[in-house]
N, CA, C and O of each residue as an XYZ file, in Angstrom:
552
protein
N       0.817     -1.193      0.000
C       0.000      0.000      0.000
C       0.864      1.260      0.000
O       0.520      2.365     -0.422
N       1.908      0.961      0.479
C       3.186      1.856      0.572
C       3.561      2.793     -1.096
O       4.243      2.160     -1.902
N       3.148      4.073     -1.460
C       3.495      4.555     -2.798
C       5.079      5.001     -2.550
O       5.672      5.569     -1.633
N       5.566      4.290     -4.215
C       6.478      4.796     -4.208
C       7.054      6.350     -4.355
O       6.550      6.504     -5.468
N       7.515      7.239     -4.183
C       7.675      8.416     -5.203
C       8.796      8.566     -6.839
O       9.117      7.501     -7.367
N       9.113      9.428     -7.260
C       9.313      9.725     -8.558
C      11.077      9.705     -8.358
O      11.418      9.848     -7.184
N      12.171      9.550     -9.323
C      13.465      9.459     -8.826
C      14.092     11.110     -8.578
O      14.173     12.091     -9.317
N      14.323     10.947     -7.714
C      15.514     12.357     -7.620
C      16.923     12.668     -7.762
O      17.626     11.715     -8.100
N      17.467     13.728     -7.592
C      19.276     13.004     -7.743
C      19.714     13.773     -5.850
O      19.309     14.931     -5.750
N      20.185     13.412     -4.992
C      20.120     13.317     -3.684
C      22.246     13.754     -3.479
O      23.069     12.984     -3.974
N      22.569     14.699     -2.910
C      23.827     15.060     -2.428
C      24.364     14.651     -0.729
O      23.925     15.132      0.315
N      25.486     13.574     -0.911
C      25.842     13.423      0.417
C      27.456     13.649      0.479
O      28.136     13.390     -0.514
N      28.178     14.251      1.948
C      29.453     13.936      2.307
C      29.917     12.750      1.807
O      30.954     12.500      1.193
N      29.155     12.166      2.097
C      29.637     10.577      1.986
C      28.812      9.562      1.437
O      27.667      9.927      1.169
N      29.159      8.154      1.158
C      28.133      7.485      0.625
C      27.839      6.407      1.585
O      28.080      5.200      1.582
N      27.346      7.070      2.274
C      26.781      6.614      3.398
C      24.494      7.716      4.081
O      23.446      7.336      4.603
N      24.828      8.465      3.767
C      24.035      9.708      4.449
C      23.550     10.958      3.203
O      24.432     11.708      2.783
N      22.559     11.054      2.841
C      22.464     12.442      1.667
C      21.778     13.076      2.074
O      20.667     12.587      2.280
N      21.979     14.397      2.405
C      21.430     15.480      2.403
C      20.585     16.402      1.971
O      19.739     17.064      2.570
N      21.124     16.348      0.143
C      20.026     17.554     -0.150
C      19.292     16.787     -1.515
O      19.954     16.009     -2.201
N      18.183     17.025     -1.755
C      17.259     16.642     -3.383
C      17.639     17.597     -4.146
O      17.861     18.750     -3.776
N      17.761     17.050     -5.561
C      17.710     17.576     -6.670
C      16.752     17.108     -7.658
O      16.172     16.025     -7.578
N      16.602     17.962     -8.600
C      15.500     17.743     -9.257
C      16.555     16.943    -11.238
O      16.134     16.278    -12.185
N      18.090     17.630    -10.855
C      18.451     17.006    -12.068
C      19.956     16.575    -11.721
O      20.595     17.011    -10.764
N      20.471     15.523    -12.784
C      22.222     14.959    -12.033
C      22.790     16.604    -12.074
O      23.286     17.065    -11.046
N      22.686     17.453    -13.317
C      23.913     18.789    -13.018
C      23.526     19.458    -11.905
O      24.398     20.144    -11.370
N      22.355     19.437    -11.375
C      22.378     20.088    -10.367
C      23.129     19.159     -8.647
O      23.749     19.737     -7.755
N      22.972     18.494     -8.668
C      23.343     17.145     -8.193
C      25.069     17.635     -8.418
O      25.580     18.149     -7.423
N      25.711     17.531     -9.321
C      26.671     17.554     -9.258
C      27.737     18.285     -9.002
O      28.894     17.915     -8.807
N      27.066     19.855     -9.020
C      27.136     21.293     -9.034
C      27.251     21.529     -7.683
O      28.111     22.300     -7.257
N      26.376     20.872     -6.865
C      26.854     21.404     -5.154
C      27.578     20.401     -4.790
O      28.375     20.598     -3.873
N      27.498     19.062     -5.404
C      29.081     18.197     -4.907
C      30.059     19.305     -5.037
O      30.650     19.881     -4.124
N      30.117     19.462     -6.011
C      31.116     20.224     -6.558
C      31.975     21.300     -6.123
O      33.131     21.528     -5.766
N      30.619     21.971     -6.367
C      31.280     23.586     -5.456
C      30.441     24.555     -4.342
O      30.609     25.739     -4.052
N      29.576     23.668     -3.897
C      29.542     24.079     -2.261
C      29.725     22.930     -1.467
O      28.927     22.675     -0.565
N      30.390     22.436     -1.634
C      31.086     21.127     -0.701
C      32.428     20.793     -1.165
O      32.619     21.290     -2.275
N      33.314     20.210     -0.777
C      34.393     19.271     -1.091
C      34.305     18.166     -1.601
O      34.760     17.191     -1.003
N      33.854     18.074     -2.517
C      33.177     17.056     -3.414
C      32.546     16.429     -2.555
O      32.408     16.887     -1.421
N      31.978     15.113     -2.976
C      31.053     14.410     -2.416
C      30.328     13.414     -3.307
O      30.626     13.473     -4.500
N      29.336     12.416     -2.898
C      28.611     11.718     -3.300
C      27.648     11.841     -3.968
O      26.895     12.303     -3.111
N      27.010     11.783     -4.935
C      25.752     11.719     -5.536
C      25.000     10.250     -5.685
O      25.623      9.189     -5.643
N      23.841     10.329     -5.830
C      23.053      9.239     -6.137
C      21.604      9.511     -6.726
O      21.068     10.546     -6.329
N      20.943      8.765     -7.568
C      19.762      8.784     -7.921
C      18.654      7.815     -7.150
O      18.614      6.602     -7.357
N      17.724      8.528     -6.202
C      16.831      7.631     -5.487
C      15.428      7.801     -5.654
O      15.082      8.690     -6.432
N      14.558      7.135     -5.087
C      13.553      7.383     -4.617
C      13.183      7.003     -3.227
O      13.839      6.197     -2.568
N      12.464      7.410     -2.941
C      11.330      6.981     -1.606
C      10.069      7.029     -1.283
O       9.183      7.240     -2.111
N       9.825      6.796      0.211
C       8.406      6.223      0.330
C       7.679      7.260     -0.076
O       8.071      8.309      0.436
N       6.472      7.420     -1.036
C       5.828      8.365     -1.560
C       4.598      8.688     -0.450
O       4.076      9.793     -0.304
N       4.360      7.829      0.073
C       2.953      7.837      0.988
C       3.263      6.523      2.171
O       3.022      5.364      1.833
N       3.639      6.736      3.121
C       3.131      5.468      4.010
C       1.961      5.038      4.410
O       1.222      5.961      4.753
N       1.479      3.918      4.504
C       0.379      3.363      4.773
C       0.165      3.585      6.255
O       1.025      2.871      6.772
N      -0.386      4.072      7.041
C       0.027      4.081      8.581
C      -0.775      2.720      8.966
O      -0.211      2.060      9.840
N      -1.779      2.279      8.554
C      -2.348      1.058      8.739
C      -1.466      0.024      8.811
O      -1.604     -0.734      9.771
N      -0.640     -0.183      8.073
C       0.564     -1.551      8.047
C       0.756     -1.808      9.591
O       0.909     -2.842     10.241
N       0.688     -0.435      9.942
C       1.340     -0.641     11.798
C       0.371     -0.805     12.898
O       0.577     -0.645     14.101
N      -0.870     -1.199     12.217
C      -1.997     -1.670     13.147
C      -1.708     -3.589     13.675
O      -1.902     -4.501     12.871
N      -1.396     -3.750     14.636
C      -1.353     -5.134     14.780
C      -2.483     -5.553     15.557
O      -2.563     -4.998     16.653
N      -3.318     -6.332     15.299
C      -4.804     -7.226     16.263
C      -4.058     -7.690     17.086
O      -4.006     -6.904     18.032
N      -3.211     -8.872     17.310
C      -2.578     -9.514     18.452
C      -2.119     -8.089     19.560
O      -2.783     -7.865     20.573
N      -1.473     -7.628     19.351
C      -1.347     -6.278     20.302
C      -2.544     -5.513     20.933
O      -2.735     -5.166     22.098
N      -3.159     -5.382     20.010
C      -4.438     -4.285     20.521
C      -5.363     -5.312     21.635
O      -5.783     -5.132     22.778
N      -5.429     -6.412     20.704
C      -6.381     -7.218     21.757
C      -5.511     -7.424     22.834
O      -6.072     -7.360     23.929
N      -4.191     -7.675     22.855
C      -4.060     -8.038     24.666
C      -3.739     -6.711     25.178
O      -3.923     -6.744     26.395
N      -3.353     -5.590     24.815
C      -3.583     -4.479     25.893
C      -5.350     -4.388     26.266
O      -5.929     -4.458     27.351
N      -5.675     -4.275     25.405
C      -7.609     -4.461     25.485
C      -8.003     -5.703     26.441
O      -9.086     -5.761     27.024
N      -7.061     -6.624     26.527
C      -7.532     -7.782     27.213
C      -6.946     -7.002     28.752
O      -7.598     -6.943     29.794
N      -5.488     -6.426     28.520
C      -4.860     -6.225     30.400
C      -5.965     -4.752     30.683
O      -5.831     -4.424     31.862
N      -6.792     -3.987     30.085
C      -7.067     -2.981     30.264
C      -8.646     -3.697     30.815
O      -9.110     -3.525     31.942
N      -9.147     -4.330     29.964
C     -10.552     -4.733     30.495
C     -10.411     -6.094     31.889
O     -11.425     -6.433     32.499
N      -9.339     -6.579     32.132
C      -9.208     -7.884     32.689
C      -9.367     -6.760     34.112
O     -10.199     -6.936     35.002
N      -8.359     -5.588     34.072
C      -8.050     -4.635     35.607
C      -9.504     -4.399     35.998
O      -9.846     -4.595     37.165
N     -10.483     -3.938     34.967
C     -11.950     -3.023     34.873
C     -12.976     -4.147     35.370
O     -13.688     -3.864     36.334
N     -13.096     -5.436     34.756
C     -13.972     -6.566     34.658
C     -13.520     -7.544     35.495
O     -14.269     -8.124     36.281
N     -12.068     -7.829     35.364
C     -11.922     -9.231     35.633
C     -12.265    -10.022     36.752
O     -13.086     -9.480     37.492
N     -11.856    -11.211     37.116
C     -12.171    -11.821     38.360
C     -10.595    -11.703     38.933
O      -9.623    -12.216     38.379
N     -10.566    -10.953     40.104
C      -9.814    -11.062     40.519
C      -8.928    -12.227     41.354
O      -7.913    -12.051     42.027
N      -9.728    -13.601     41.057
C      -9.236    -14.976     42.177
C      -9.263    -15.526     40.351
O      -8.372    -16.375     40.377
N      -9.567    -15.504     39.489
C      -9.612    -16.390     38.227
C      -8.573    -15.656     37.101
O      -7.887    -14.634     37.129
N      -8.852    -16.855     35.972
C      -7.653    -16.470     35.099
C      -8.554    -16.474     33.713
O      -7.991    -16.611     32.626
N     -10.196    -16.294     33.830
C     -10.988    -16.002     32.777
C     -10.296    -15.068     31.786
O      -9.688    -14.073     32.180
N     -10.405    -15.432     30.354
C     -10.391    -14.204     29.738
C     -11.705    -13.455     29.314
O     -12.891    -13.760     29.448
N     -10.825    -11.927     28.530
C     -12.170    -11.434     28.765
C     -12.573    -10.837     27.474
O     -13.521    -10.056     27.396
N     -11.822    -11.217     26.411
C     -11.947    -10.809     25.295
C     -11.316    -12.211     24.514
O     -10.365    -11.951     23.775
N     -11.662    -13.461     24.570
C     -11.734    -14.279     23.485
C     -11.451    -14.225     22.192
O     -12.219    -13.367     21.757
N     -10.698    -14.695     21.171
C     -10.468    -14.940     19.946
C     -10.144    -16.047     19.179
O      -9.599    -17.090     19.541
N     -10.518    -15.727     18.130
C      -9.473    -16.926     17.472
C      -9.085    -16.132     16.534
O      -9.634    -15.035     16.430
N      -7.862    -16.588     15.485
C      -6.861    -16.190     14.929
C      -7.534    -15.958     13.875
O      -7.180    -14.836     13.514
N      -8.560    -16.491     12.920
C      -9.096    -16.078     12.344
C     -10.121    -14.908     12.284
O     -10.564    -14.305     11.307
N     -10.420    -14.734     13.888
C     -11.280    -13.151     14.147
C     -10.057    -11.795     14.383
O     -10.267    -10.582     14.388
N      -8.752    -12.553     14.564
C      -7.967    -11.420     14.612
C      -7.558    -10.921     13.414
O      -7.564     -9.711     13.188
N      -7.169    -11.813     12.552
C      -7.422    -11.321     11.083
C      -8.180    -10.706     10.432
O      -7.912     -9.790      9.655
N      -9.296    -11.195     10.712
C     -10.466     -9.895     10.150
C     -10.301     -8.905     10.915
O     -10.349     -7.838     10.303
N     -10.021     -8.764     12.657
C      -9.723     -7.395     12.646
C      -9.152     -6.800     12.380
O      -9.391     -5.656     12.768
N      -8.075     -6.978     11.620
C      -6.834     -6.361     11.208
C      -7.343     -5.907      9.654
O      -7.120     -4.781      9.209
N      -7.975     -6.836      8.988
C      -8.395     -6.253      7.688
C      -8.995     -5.425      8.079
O      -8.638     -4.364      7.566
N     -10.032     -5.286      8.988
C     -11.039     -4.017      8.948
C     -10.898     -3.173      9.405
O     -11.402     -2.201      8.843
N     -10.357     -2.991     10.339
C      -9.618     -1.885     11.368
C      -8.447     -1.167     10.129
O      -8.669      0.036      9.991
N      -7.599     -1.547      9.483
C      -6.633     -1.280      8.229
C      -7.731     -0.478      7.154
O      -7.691      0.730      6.917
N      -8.157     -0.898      6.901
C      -9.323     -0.411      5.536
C     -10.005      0.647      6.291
O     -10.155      1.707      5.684
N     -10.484      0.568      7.590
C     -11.138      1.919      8.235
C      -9.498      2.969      8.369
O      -9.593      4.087      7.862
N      -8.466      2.700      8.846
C      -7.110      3.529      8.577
C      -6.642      4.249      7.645
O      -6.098      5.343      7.797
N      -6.902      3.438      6.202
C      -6.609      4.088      5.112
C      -7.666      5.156      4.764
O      -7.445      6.315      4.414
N      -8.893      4.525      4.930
C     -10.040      5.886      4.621
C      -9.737      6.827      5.584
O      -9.512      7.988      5.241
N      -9.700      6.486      6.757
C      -9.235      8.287      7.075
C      -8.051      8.865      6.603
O      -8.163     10.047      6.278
N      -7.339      8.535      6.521
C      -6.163      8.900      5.738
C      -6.006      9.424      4.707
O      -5.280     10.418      4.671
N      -6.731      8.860      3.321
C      -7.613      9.634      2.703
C      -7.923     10.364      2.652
O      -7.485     11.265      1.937
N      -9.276     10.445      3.694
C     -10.148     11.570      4.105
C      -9.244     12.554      4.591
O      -9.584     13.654      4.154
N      -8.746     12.586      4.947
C      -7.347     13.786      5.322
C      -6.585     14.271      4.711
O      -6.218     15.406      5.014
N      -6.076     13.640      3.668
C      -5.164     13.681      2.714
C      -3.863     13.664      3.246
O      -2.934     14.319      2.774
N      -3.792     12.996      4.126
C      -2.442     12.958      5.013
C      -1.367     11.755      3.841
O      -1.750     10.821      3.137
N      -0.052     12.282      4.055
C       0.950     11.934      3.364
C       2.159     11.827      4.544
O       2.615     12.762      5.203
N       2.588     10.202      4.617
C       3.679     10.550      5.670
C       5.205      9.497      4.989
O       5.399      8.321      5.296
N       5.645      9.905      4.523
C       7.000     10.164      4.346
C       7.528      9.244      4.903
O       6.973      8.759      5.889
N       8.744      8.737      4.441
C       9.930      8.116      5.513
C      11.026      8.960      4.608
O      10.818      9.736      3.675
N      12.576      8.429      5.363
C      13.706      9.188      4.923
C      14.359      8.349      4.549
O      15.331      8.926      4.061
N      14.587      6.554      4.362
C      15.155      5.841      3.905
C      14.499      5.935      2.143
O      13.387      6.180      1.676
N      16.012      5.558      1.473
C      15.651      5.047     -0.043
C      14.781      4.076     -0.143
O      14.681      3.403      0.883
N      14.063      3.743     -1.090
C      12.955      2.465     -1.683
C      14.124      2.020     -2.579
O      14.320      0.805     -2.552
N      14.877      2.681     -3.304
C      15.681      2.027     -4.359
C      16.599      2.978     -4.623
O      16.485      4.016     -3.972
N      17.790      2.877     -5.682
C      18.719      4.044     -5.662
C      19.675      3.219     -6.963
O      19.566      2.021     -7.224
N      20.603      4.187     -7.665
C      20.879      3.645     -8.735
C      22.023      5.278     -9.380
O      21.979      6.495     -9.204
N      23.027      4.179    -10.246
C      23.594      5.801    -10.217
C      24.643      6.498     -9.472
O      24.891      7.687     -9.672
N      25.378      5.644     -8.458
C      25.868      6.365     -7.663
C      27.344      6.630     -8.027
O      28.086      5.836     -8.605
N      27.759      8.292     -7.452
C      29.121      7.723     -7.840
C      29.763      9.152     -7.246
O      29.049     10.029     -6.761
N      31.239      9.256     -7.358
C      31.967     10.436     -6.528
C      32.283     11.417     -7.215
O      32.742     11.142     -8.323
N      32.171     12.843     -6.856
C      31.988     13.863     -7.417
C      33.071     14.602     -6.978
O      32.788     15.225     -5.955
N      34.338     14.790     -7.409
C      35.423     15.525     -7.025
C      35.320     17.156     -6.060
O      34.271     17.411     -5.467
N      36.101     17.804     -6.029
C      35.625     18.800     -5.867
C      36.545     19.529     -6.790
O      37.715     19.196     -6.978
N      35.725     20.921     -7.565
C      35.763     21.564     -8.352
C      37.539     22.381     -8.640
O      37.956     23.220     -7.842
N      38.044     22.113     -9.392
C      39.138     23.293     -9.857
C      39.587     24.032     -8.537
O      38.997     23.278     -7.763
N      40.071     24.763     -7.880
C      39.861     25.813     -7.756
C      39.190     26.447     -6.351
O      39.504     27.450     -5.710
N      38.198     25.506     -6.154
C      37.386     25.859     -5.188
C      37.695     25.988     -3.757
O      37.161     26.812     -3.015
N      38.660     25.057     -3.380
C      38.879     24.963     -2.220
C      39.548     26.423     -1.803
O      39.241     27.102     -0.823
N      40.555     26.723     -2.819
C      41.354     27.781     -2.850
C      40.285     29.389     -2.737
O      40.578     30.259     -1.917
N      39.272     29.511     -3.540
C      38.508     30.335     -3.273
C      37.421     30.747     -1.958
O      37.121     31.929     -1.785
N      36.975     29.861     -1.231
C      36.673     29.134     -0.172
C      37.245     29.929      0.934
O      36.573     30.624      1.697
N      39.008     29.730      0.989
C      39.210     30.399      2.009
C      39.726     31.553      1.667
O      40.681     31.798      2.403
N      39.596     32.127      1.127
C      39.452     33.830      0.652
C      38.669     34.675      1.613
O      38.503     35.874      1.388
């Protein structure tokens, strides 16, 4: 459910960590270049939209729901539970509870991002410029 986004060209110190988006490689290569000490370039993308639903888990919800209603309801001398399942009703809650997630989400138009690459391609080291260093400390 996760959208991807569109490729960019991305500037790092190192090739490890990137810093800034670009929209093209010369530009990309232009602040390796000469507002940095050369550096790394790469062509990436990333997460275009996260699903926030993915991170709904049923097994979780039901047993805090189970320690929250067991304190409220329970028998305090017994080991009744108090919210019953089977694995197949936790599954459907997870489908439905997920599908009610995404519609609001939707309904919001909420867009949430991550900062890791989806993919990347392209990479490579970008000297630093003629000259530059020397102008720099002027």
């Amino acid at each position: 459910m996760t959208e991807q986004s569109e490729w960019k060209w991305w500037v790092g110190h190192d090739d490890e960590r990137y810093h800034t988006e670009c929209d093209t490689r010369d530009e990309a290569v232009r602040i390796a270049s000469e507002e940095q000490d050369g550096g790394y370039i790469i062509e990436a993308t990333q997460n275009g939209n996260i699903a926030v639903s993915q991170y709904f888990d049923g097994d979780y919800f039901l047993e805090h729901a189970e320690d929250r209603g067991f304190a409220d309801f329970g028998d305090p001398e017994g080991d009744s539970c108090i919210f019953p399942t089977t694995p197949d009703q936790i599954i459907d809650l997870e489908k439905m509870v997920r599908s009610t997630i995404d519609a609001w989400q939707k309904k919001h138009g909420l867009t949430f991002n991550g900062w890791r690459f989806t993919a990347s391609r392209n990479q490579e080291y970008i000297p630093e410029k003629d000259g530059h260093a020397a102008e720099g400390g002027k």
